[in-house]
C-alpha positions as CSV (number, residue, x, y, z in Angstrom):
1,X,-16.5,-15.2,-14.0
2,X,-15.3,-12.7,-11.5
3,X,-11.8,-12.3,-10.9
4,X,-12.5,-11.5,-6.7
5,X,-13.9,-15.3,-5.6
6,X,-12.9,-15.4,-2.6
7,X,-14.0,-13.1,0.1
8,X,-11.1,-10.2,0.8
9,X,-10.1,-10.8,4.3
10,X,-9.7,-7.4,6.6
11,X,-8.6,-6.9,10.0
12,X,-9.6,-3.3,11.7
13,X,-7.3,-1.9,13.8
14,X,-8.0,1.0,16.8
15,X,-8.1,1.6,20.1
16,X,-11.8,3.2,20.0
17,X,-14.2,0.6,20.6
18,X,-17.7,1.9,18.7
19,X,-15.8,3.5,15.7
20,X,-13.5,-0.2,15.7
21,X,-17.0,-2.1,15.8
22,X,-18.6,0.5,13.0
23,X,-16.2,0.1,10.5
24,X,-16.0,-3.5,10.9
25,X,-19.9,-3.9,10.7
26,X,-19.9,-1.6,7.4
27,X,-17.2,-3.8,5.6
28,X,-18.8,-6.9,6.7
29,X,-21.9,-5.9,5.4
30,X,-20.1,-4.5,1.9
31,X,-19.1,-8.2,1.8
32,X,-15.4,-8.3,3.0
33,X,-14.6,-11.3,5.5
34,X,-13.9,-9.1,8.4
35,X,-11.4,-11.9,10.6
36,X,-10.0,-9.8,13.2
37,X,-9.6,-6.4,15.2
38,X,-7.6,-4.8,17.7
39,X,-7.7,-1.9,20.0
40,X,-4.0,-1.8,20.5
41,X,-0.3,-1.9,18.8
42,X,0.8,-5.2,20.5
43,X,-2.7,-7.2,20.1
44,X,-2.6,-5.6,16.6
45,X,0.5,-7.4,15.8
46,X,-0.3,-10.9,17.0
47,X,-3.8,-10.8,15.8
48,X,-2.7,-10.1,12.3
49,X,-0.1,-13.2,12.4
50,X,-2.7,-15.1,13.7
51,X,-5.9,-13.8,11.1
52,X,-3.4,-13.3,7.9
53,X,-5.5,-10.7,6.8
54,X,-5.2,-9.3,3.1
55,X,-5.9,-5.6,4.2
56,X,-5.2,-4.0,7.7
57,X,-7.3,-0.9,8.0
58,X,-4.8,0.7,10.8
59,X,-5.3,4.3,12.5
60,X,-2.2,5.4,14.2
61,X,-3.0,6.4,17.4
62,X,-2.6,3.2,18.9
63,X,-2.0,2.5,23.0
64,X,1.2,0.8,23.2
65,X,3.0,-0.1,19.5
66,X,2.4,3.2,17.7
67,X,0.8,2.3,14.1
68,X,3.4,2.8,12.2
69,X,5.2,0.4,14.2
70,X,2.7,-2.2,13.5
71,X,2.6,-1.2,10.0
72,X,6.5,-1.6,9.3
73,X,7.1,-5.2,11.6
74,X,3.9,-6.5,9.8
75,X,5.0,-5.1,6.0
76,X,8.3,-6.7,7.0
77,X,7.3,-10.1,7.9
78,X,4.6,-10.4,5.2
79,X,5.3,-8.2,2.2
80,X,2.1,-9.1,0.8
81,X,0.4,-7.9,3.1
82,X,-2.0,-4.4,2.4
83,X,-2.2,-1.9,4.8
84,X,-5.1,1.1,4.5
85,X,-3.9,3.8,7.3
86,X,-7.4,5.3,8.7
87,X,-6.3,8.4,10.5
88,X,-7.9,11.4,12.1
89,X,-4.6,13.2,11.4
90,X,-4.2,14.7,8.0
91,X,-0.6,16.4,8.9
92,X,2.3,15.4,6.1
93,X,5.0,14.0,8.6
94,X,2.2,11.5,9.8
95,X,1.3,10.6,6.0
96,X,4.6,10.5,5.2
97,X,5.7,8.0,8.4
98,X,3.1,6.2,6.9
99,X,4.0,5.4,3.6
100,X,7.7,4.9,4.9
101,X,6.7,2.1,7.1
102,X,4.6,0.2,4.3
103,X,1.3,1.7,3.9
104,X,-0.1,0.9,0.7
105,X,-2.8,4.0,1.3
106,X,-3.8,6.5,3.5
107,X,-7.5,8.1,4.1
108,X,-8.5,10.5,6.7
109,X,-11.3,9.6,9.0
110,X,-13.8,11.9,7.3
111,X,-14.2,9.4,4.6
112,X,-17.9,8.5,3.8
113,X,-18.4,4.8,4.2
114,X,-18.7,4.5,0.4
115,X,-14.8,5.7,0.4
116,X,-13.6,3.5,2.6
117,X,-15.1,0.5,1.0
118,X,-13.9,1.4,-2.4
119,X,-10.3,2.3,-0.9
120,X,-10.2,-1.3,0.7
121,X,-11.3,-2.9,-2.6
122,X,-8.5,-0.6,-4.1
123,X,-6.0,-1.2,-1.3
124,X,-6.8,-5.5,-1.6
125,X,-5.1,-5.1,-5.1
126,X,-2.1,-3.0,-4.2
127,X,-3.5,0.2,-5.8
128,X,-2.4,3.4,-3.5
129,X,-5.8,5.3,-2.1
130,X,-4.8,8.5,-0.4
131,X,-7.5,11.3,0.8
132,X,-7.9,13.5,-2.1
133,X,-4.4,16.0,-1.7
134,X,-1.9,13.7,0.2
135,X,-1.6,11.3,-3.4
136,X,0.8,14.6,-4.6
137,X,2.4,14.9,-1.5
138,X,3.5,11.4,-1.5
139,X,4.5,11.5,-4.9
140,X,6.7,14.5,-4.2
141,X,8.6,13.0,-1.2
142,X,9.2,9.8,-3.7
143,X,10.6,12.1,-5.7
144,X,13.1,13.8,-3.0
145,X,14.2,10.5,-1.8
146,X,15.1,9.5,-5.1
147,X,17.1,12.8,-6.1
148,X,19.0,11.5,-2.5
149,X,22.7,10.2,-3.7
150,X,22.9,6.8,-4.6
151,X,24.8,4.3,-2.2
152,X,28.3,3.5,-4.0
153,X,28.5,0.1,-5.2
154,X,31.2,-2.2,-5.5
155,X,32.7,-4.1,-8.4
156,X,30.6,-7.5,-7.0
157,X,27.4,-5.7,-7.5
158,X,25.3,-7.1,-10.1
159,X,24.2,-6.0,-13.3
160,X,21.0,-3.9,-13.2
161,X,18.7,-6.9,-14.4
162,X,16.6,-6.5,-18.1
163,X,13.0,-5.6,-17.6
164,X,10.9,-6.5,-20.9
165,X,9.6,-3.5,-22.7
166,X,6.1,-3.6,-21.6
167,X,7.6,-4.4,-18.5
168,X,9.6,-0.6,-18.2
169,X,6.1,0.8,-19.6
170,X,4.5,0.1,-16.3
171,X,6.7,1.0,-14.0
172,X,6.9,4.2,-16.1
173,X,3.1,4.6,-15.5
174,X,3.5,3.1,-11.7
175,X,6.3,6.0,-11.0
176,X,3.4,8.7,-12.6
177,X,1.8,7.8,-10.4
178,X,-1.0,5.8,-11.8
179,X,-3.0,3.0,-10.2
180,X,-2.8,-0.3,-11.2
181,X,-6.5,0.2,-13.1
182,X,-5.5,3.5,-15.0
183,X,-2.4,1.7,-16.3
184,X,-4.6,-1.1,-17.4
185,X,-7.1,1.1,-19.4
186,X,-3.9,3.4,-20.6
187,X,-2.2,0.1,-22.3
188,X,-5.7,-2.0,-22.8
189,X,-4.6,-4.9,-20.9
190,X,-6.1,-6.8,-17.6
191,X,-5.4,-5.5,-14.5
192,X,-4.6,-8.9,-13.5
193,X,-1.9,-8.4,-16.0
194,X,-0.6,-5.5,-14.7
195,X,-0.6,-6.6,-11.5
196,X,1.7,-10.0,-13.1
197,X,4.0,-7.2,-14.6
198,X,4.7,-5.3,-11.4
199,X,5.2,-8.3,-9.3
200,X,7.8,-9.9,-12.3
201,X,9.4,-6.6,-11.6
202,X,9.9,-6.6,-8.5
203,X,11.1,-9.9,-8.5
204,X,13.8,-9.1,-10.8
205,X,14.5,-5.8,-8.8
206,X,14.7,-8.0,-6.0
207,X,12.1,-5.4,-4.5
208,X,9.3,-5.6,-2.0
209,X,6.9,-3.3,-2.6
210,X,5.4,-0.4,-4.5
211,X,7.3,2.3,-2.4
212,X,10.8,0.9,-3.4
213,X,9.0,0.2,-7.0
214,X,8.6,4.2,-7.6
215,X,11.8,5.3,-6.0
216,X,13.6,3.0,-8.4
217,X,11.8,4.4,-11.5
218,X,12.2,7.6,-10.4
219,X,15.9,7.4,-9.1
220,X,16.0,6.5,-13.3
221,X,14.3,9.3,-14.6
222,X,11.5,6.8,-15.8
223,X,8.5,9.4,-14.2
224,X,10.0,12.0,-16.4
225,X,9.8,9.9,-19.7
């Protein structure tokens, strides 16, 4: 039986009406349960409380709410939620504002149709998809934040809490920057299991997503291991 039962439900987000209309039509017709779409930041926002998509295919230039706006009031309320930036803009501040804010990927606009329905399949399962280039430069800035000093704790904080061994293994591979599937085939276990891993971690962590996820590892030396 197929793990993916249920229909992944996507809401399209931009304020250009025919290429809005186009991408919705192609991931309908790839199968996705497209519920919603928006031409602006402010109907973005309610629409996507209202539709509860799993994925948010958002561009950036939005009228109003900018994207990543959107992106980090919707991340925030929902940290489940997936969101797929679909950009014309390729620049690295933009990329990076992006991933800041929540993004779980990030494809430029020149995708084929193919790529974009793959990175949503990808994006549905919390696997980063960036346009070929941009996955290093991501990486990178991870790896500046991360050399940032540490705030000083008091002596109330709590103990760092104990992550399992095959627990440390993945976010070893998570802060390498592998997806989800590559760590699967890497340790030859499910990627619903890896999945079950990174979510036990970040519970412990008391972290909410992937982004904190790799600055964590890395802030520990784990991508260097």
């Amino acid at each position: 039986m197929s793990e993916q039962q249920v229909p992944i439900k996507v809401m399209v987000v931009d304020d250009h009406p025919m290429w809005r209309d186009a991408v919705a039509r192609d991931l309908a017709e790839a199968g996705f349960d497209v519920v919603a779409t928006a031409g602006d930041g402010d109907q973005a926002v309610r629409r996507a409380q209202a539709a509860a998509p799993d994925v948010l295919v958002l561009d950036l230039n939005l009228p109003g709410k900018p994207g990543v706006q959107v992106c980090k009031e919707l991340v925030g309320a929902n940290p489940a939620l997936r969101v797929l930036v679909l950009s014309a803009s390729g620049e690295h501040a933009d990329v990076l504002e992006a991933v800041k804010s929540g993004a779980t990927g990030y494809l430029l606009k020149s995708a084929s149709t193919e790529e974009l329905i793959d990175a949503v399949r990808l994006t549905a399962v919390g696997d980063p998809v960036f346009t070929p280039g941009l996955a290093g430069l991501v990486l990178g800035e991870y790896r500046r934040l991360a050399s940032e000093p540490a705030p000083v704790t008091g002596p109330d904080e709590p103990k760092a809490p104990q992550l399992t061994d095959r627990e440390t293994e993945v976010l070893r591979l998570v802060a390498k920057g592998l997806s989800y599937k590559q760590i699967a085939e890497r340790l030859v276990i499910s990627h619903r299991t890896v999945q079950n891993h990174v979510q036990n971690t970040l519970g412990k962590l008391q972290l909410h997503n992937r982004v904190e996820l790799v600055r964590y590892a890395i802030e520990r030396g784990l991508d260097e291991a």
